[in-house]
C-alpha positions as CSV (number, residue, x, y, z in Angstrom):
1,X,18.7,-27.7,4.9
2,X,18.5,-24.1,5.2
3,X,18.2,-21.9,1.9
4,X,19.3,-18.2,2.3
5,X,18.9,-15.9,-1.1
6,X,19.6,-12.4,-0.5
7,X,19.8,-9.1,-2.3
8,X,20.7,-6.0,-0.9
9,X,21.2,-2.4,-2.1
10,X,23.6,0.1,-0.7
11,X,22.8,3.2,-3.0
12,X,24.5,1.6,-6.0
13,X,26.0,-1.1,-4.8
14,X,24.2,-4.4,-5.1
15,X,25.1,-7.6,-2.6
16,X,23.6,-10.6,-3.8
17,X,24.7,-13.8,-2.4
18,X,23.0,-17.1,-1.3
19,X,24.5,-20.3,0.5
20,X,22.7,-23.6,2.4
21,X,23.1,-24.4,5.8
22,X,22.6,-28.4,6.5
23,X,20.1,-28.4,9.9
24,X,21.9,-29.3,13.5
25,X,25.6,-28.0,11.5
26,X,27.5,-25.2,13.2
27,X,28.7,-22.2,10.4
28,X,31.0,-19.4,10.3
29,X,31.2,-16.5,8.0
30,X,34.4,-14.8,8.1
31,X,36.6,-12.4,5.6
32,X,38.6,-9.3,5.4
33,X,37.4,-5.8,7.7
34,X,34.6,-4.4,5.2
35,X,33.6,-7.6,3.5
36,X,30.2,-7.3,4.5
37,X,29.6,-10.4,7.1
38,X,27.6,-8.1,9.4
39,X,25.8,-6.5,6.2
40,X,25.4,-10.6,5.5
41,X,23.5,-11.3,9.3
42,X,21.9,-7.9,9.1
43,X,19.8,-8.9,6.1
44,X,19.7,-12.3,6.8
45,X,18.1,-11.1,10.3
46,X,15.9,-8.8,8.2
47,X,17.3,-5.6,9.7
C-alpha cells in the first residue's frame, strides 16, 4: 500500500489531501477544469 499525505500552499490557499494506493492497482484522479489533479501529481512528484 502506498500512503500519500500532502500539503501545499498557493499564497493563501492551503491543499491538503491524502489517499492510499494498494501496490500492482491502476488509479485515476479525475474532476472538474481547475480542481487541482495536476497541482495533486505536481506535489506528489515533488515539483
Amino acid at each position: 500500500v502506498l500512503s500519500v499525505n500532502i500539503t501545499k500552499a498557493f499564497g493563501s490557499f492551503r491543499l491538503e489531501t491524502q489517499f492510499e494506493v494498494e501496490e500492482g492497482s491502476i488509479t485515476a484522479i479525475f474532476g472538474k477544469s481547475g480542481a487541482g489533479k495536476t497541482s495533486t501529481i505536481n506535489a506528489i512528484a515533488g515539483l
